[in-house]
BAKOLPA-107195 format. One line per 10 residues: number of its first residue (from 1); their letters; for each residue y, z, x of N, C-alpha, C. Coordinates in Angstrom, 2 decimals. Example, Ala and Ser with C-alpha at 12.3 -4.5 7.8 and 13.67 -1.06 7.14 Angstrom:
BEGIN
1) AS) -5.69/7.80/13.19/-4.50/7.80/12.30/-3.30/7.80/13.20 ~ -2.25/7.08/12.85/-1.06/7.14/13.67/0.03/7.87/12.90
// end
This chain:
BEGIN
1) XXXXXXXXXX) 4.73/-3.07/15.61/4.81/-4.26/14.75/6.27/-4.59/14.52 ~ 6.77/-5.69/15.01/7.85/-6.24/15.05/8.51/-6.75/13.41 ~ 7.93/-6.81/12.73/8.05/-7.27/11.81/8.34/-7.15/10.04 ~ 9.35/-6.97/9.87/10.70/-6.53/9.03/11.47/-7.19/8.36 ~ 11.01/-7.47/7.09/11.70/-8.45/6.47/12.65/-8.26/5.74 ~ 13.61/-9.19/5.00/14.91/-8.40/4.29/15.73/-7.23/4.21 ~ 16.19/-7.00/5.63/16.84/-6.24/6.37/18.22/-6.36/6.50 ~ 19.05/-5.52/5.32/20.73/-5.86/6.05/21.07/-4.53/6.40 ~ 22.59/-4.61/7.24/22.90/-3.46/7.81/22.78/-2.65/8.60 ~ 23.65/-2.39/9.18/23.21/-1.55/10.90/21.96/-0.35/10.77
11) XXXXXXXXXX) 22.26/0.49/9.78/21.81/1.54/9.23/19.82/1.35/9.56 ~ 19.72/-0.02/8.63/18.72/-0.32/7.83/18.07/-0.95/9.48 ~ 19.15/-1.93/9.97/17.94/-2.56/11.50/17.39/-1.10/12.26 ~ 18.56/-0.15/12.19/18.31/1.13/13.28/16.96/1.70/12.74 ~ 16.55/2.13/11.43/15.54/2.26/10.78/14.01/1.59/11.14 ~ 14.54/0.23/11.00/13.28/-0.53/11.12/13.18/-0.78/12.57 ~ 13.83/-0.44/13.55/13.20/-0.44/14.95/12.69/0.49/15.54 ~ 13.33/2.11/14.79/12.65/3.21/14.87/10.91/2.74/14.52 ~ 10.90/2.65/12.96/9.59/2.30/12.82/8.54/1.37/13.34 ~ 8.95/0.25/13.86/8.62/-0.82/14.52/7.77/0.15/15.67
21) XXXXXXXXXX) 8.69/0.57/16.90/8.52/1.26/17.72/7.13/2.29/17.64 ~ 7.30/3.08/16.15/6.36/4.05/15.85/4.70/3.15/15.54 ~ 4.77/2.22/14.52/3.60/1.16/14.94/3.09/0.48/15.33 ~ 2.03/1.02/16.12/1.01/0.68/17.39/0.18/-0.20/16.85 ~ -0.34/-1.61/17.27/-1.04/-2.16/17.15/-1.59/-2.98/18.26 ~ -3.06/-2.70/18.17/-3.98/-3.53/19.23/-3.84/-4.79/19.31 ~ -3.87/-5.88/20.31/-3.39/-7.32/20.11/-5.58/-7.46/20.14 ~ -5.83/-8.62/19.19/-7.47/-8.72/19.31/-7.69/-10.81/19.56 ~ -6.42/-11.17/19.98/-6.50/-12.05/20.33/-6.24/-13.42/19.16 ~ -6.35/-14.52/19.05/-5.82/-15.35/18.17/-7.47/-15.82/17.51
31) XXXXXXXXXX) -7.07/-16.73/16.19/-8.42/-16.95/15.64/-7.79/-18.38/14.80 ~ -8.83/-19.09/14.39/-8.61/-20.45/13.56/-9.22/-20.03/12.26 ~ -8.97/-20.54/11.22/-9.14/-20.28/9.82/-10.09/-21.96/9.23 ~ -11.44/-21.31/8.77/-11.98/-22.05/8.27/-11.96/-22.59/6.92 ~ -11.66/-21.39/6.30/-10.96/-21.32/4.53/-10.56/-19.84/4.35 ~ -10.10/-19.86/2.56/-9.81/-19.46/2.58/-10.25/-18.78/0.87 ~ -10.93/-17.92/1.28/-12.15/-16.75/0.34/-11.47/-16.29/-0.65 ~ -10.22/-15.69/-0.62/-9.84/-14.74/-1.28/-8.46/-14.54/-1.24 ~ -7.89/-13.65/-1.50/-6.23/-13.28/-1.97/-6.14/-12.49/-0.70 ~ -6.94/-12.24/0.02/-6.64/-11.45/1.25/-8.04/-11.61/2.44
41) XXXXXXXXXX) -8.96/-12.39/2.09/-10.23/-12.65/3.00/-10.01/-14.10/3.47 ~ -10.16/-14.18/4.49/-10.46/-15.87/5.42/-11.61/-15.61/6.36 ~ -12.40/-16.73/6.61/-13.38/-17.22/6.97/-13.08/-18.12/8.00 ~ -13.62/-17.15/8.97/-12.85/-18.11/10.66/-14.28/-19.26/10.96 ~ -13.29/-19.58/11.87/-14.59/-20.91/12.46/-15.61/-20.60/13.63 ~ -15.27/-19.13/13.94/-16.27/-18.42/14.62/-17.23/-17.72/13.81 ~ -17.06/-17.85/12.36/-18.09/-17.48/11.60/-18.03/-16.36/10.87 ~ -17.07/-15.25/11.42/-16.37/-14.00/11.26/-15.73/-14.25/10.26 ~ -15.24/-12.98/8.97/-14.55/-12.64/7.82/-13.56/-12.21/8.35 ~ -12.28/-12.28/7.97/-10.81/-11.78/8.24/-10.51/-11.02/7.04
51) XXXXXXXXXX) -10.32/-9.91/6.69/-9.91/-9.13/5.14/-8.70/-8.42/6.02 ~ -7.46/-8.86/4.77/-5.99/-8.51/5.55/-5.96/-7.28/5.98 ~ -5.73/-5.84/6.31/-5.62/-5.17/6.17/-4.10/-4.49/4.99 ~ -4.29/-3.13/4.55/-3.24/-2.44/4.00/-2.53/-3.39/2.58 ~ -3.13/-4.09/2.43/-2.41/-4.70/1.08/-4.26/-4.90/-0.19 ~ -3.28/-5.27/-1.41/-4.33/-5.25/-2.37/-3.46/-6.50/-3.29 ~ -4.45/-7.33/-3.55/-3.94/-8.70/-3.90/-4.61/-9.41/-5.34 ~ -4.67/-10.26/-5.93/-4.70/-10.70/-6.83/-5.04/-11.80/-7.22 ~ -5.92/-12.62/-8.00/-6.35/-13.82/-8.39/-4.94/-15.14/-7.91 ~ -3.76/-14.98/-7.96/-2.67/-15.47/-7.79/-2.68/-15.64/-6.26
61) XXXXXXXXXX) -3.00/-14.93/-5.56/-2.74/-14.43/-4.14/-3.52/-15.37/-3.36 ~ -4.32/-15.81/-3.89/-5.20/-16.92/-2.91/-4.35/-17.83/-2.45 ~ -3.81/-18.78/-3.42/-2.83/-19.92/-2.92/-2.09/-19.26/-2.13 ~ -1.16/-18.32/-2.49/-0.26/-18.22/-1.35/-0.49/-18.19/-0.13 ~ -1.99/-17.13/0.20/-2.51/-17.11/1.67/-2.70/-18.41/1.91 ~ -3.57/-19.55/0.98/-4.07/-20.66/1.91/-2.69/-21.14/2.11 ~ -1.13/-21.77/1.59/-0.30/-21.99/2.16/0.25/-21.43/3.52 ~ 0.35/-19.97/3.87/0.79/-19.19/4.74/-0.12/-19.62/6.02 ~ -1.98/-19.98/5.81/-2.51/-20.12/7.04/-3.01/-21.81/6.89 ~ -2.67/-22.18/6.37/-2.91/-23.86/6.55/-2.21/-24.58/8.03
71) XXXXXXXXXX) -3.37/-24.86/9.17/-3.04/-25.36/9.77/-2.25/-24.80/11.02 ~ -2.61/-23.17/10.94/-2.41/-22.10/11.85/-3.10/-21.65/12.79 ~ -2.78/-21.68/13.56/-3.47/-20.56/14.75/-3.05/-19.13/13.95 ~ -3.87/-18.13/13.60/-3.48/-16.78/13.83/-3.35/-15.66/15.02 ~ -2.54/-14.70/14.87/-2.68/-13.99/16.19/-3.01/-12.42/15.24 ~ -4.03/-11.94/15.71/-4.64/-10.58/14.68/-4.47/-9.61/15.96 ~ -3.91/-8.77/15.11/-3.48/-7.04/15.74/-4.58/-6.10/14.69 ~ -4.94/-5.12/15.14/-5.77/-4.29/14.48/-4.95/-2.60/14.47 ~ -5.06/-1.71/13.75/-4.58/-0.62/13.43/-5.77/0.50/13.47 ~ -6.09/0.81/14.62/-7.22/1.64/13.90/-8.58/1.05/14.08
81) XXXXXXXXXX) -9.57/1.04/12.81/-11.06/0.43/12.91/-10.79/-1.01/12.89 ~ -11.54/-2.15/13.84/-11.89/-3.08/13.48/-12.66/-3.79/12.22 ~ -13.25/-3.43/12.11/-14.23/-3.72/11.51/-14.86/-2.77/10.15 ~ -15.16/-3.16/8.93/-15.44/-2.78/7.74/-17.30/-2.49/7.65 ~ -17.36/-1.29/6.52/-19.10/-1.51/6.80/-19.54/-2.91/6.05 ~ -19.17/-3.77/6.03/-19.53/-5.12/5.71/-19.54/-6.00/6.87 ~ -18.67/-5.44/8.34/-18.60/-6.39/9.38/-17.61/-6.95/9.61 ~ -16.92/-7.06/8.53/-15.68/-8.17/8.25/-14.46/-7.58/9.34 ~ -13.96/-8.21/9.70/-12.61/-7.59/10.76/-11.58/-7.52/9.74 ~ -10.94/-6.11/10.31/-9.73/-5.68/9.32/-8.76/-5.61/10.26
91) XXXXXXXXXX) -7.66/-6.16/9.99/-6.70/-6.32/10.50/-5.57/-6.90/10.34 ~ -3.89/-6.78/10.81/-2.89/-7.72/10.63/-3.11/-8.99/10.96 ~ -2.16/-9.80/10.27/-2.52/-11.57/11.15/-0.99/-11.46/11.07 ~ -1.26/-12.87/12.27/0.44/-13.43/12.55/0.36/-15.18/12.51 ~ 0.96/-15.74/11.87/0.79/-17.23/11.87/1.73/-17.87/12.81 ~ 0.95/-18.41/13.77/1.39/-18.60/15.14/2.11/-18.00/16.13 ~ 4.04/-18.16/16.12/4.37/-17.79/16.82/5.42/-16.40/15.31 ~ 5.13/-16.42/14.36/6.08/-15.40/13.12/5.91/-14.00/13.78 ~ 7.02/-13.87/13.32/7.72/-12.20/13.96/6.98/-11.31/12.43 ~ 6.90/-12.03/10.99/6.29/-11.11/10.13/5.03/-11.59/10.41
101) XXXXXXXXXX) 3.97/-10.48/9.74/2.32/-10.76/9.31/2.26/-11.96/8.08 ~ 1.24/-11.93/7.90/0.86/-12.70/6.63/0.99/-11.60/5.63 ~ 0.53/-9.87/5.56/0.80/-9.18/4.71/2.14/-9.09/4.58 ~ 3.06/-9.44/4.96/4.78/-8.93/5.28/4.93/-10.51/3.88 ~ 4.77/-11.39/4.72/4.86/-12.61/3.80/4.87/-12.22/2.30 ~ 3.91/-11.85/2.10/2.77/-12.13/0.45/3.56/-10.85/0.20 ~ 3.91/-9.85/0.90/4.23/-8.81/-0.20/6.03/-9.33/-0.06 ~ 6.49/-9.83/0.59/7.83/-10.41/0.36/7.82/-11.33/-0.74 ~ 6.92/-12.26/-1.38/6.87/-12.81/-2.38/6.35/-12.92/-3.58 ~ 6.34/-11.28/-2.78/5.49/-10.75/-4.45/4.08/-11.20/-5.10
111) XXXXXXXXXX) 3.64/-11.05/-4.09/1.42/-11.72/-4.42/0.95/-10.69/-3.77 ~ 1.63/-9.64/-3.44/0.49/-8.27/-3.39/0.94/-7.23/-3.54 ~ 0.36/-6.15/-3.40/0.72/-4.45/-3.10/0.42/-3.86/-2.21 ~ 1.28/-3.30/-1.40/0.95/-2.08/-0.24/-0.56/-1.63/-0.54 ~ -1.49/-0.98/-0.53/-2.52/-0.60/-0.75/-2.37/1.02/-0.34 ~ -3.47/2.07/-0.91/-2.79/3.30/-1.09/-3.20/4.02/0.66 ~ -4.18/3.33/1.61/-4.41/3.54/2.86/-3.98/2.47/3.78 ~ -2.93/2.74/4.50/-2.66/2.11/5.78/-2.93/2.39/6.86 ~ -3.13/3.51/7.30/-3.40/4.48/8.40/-2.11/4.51/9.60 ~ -0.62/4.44/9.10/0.08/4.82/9.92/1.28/4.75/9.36
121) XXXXXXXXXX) 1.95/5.82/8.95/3.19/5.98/8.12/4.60/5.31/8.51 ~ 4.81/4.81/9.55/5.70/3.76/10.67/5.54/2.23/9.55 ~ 3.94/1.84/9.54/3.38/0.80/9.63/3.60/0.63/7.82 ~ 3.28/2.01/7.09/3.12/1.38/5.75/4.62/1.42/5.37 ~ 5.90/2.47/6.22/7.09/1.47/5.80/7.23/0.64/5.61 ~ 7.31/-0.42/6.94/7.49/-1.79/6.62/6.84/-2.62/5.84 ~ 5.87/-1.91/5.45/4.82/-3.02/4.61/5.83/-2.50/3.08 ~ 6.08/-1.16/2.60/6.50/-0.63/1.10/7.72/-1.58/1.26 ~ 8.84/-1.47/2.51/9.79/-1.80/2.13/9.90/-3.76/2.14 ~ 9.08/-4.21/1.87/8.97/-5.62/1.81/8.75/-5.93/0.39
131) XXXXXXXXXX) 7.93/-4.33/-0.70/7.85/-4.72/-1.41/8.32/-4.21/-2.44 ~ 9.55/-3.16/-2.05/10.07/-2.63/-3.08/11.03/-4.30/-3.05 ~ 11.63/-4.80/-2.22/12.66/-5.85/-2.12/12.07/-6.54/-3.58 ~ 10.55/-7.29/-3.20/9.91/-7.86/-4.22/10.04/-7.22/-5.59 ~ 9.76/-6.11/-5.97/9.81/-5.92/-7.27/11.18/-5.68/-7.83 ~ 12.25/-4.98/-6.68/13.84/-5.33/-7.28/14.02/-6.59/-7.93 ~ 13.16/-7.34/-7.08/14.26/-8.79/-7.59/13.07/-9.74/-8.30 ~ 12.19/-9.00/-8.54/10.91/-9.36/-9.81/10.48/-10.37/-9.46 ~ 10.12/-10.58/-8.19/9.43/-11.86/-7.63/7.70/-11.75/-7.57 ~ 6.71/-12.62/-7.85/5.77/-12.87/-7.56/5.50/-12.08/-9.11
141) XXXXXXXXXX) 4.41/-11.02/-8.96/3.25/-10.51/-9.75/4.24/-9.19/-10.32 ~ 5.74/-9.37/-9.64/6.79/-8.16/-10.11/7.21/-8.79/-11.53 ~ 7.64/-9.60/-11.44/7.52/-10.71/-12.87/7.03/-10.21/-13.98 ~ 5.69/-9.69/-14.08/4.64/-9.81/-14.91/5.16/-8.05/-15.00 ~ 5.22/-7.49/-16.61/5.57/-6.03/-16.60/3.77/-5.60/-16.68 ~ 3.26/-6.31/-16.49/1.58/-5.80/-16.55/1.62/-4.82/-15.47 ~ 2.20/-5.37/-14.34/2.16/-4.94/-12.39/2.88/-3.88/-12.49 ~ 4.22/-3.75/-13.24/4.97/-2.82/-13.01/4.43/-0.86/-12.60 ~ 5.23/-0.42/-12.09/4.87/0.86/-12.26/4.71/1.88/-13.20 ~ 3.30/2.02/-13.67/2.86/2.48/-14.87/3.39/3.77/-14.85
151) XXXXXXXXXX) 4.86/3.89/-16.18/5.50/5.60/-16.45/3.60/6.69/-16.74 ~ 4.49/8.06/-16.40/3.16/9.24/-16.33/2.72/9.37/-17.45 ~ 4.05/9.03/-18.09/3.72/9.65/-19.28/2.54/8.80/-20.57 ~ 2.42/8.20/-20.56/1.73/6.73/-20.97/0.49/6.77/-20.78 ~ -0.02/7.95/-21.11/-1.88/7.92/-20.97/-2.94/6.68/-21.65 ~ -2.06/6.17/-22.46/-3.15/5.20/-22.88/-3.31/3.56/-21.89 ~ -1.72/3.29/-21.42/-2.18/2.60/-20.49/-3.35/3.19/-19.47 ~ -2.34/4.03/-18.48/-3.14/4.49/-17.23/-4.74/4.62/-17.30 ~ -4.88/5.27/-18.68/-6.58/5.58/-18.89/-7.17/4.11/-18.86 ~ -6.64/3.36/-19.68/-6.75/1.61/-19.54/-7.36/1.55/-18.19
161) XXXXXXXXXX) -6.74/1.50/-17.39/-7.03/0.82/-15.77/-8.06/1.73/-14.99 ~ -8.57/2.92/-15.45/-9.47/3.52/-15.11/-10.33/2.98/-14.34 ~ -10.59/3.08/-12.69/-11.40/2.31/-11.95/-10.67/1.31/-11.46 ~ -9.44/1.71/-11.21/-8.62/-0.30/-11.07/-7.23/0.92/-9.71 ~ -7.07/-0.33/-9.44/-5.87/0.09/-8.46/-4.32/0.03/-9.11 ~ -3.35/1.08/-9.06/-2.68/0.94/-9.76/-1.32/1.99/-9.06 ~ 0.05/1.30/-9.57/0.90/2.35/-9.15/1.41/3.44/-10.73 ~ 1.74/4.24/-10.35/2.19/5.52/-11.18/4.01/6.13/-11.00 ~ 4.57/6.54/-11.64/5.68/6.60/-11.68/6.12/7.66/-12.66 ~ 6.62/9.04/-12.14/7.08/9.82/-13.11/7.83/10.98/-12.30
171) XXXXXXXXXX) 8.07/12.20/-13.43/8.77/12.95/-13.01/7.58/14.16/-12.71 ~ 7.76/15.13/-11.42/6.76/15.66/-10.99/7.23/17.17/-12.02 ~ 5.97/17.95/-12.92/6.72/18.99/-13.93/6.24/20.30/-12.61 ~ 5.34/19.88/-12.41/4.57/21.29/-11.56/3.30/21.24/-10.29 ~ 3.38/21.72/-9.55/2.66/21.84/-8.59/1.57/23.16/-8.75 ~ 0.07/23.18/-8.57/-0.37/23.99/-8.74/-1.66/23.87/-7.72 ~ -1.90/25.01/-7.33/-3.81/25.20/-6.13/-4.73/25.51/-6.90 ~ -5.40/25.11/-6.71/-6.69/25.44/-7.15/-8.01/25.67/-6.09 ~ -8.85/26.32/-5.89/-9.75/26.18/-4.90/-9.28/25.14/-3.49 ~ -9.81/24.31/-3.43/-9.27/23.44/-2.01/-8.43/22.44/-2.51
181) XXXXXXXXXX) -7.65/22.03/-3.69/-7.40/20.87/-4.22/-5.56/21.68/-5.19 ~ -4.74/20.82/-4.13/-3.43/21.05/-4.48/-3.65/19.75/-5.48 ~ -3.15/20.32/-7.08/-2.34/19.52/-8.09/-0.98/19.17/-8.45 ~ -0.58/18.25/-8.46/0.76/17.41/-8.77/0.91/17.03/-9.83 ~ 0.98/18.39/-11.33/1.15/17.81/-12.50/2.15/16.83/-13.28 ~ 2.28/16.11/-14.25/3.13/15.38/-14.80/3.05/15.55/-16.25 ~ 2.20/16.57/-16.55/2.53/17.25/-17.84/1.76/18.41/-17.66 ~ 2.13/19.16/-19.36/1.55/20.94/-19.30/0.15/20.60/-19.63 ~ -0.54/19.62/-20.08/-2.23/19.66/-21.11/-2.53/18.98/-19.51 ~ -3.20/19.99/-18.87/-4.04/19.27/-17.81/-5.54/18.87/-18.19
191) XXXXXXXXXX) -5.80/19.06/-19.42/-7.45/18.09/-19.72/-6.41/16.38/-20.67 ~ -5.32/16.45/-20.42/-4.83/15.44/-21.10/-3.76/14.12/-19.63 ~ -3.13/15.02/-19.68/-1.96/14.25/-18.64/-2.59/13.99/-17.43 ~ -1.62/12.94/-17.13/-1.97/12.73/-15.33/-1.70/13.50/-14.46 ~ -1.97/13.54/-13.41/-2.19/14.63/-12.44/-2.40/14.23/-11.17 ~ -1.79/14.04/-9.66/-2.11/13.48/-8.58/-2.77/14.95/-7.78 ~ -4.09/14.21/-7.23/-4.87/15.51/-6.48/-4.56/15.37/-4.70 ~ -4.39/16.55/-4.30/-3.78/16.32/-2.63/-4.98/17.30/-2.26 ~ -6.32/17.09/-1.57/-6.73/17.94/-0.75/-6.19/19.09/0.47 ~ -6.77/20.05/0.07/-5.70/20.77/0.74/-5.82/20.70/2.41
201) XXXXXXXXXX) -7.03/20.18/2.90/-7.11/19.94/4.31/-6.58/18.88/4.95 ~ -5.40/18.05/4.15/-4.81/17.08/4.20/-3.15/17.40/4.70 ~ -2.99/18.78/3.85/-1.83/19.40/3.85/-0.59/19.17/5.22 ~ -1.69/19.43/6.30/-0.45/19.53/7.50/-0.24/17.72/7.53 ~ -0.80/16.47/7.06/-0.91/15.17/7.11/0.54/15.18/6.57 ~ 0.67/15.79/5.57/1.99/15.36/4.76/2.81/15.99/5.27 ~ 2.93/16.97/5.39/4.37/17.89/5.81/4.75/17.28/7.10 ~ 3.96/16.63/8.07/3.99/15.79/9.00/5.10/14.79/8.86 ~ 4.87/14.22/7.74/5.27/12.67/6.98/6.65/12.93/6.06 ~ 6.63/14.47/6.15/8.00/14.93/5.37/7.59/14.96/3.65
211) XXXXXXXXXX) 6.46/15.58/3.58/5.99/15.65/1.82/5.47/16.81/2.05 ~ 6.40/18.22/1.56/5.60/19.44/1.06/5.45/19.21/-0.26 ~ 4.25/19.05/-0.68/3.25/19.11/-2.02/4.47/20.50/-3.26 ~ 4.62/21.56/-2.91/5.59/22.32/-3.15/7.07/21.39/-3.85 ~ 7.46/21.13/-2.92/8.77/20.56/-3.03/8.92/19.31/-3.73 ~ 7.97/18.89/-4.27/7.80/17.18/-4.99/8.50/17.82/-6.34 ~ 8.25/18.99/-6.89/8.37/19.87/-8.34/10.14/19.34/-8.98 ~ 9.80/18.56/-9.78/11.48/18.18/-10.80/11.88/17.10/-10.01 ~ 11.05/16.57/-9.15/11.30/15.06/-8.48/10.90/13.93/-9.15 ~ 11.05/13.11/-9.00/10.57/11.61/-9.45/10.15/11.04/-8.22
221) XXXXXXXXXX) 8.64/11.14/-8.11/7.78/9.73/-7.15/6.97/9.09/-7.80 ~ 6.97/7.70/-6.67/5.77/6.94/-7.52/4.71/7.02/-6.30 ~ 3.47/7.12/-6.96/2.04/7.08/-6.16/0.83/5.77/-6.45 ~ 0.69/5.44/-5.44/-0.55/4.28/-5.65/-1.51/4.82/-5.07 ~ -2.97/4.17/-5.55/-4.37/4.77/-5.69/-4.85/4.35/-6.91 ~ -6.01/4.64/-6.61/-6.98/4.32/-7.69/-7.25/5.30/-8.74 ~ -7.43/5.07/-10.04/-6.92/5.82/-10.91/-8.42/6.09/-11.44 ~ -8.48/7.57/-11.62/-10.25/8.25/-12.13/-9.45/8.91/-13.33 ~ -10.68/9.49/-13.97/-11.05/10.13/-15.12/-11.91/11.47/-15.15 ~ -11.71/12.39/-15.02/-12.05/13.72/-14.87/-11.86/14.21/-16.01
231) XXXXXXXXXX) -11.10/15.46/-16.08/-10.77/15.97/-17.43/-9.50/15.10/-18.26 ~ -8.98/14.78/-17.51/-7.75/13.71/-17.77/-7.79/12.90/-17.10 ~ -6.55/11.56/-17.09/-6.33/10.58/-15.64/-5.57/10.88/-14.58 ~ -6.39/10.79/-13.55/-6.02/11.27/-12.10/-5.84/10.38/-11.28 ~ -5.44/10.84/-10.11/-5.32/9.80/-9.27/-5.16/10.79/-7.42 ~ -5.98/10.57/-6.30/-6.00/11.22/-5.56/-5.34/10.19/-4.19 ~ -4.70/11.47/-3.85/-3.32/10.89/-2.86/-3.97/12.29/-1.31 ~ -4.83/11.08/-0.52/-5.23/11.24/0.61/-4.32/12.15/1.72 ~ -3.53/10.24/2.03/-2.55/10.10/2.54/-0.87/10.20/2.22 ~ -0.18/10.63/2.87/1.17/10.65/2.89/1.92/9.50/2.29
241) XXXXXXX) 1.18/8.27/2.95/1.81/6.96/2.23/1.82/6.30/0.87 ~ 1.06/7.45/0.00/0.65/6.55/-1.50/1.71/7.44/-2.30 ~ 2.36/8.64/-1.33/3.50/9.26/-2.06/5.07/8.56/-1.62 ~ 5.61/7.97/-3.00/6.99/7.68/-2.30/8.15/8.83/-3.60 ~ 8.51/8.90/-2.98/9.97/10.08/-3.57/11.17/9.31/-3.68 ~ 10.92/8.77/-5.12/11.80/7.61/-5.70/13.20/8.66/-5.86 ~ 13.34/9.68/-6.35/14.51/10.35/-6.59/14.17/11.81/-6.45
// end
């Protein structure tokens, strides 16, 4: 995937062509847009659902997509599965001849979020780094401190969003195993504080990706995922990509 937005510096292009390079995507041919459903769903004129892939979007997010595909040919690359158990095709789009996606777009202007599964750590770079740009410079839904990255410490928000998609942001106090399920505490009351859960058959996924579960301990990352309720508020980090190691 060619496509890399707000990019200065030798450093930073050498980076993003490494990654470029590293994400593989299937070409599935071009499509016409009949409307436009949702903050991330279109409705082709072959009758078929388009749901963007790797981003998570917002009542706001509609307009922007119908601007981005008004009057477009798309060109859709796929990552992985086509298709959703709903049918719907999942995948990147490209509006006509654009070097970015439509997800590259919307999260450059701040009308979405990376989502906590991308399925290719190359691929959800370029997608994070489109949107850390966005929330530096508080554009779109970065604006709103609702979106912001909810601190760990702050159980009464986080418990708030319970069932909702959300990012997290703190300092990591302790790492601990338990049966099959590595914990990523962010405080000592584990029936109280948040807590990110890493399956442990996941383990070689990350160390892969450069995240020993171990080594996160007196760090500061932020994690996206969907946020549960167990003994406390949790939040379970699959994949490599919903961990970023802010400091």
């Amino acid at each position: 995937m060619s496509r890399l937005v707000l990019v200065t510096g030798a450093p930073a292009l050498a980076a993003s062509v490494s990654a470029q390079d590293s994400c593989k995507l299937t070409d599935l041919g071009t499509v016409t847009v009949a409307s436009v459903r949702d903050g991330r769903t279109l409705l082709l004129t072959d009758g078929r659902e388009l749901r963007l892939a790797a981003i998570e979007t917002n009542d706001a997010s509609h307009a922007t997509l119908n601007a981005l595909v008004a009057g477009k040919t798309l060109r859709v690359e796929t990552l992985g599965r086509e298709q959703d158990r709903y049918g719907r095709v999942i995948a990147f789009a490209f509006a006509d001849d654009a070097r970015e996606s439509l997800q590259q777009m919307m999260l450059a202007q701040g009308q979405a979020r990376v989502s906590a599964r991308v399925g290719n750590q190359a691929c959800a770079e370029l997608l994070l780094r489109a949107e850390r740009a966005a929330r530096a410079t508080m554009r779109g839904l970065w604006a709103d401190p609702n979106f912001a990255p909810l601190p760990s410490h702050d159980i009464i928000r986080i418990t708030a969003v319970r069932g909702q998609f959300a990012l997290v942001e703190g300092k990591v106090l302790s790492v601990r195993e338990s049966g099959a399920t590595i914990y990523v505490n962010f405080g000592r009351r584990w029936t109280q504080d948040f807590a990110v859960t890493i399956p442990k058959r996941h383990r070689r996924d990350f160390a892969r990706a450069g995240i020993e579960p171990k080594e996160l301990e007196g760090r500061r990352i932020r994690v996206r995922g969907w946020v549960e309720h167990r003994h406390g508020p949790m939040m379970e980090a699959s994949v490599p990509e919903q961990i970023e190691v802010v400091r």
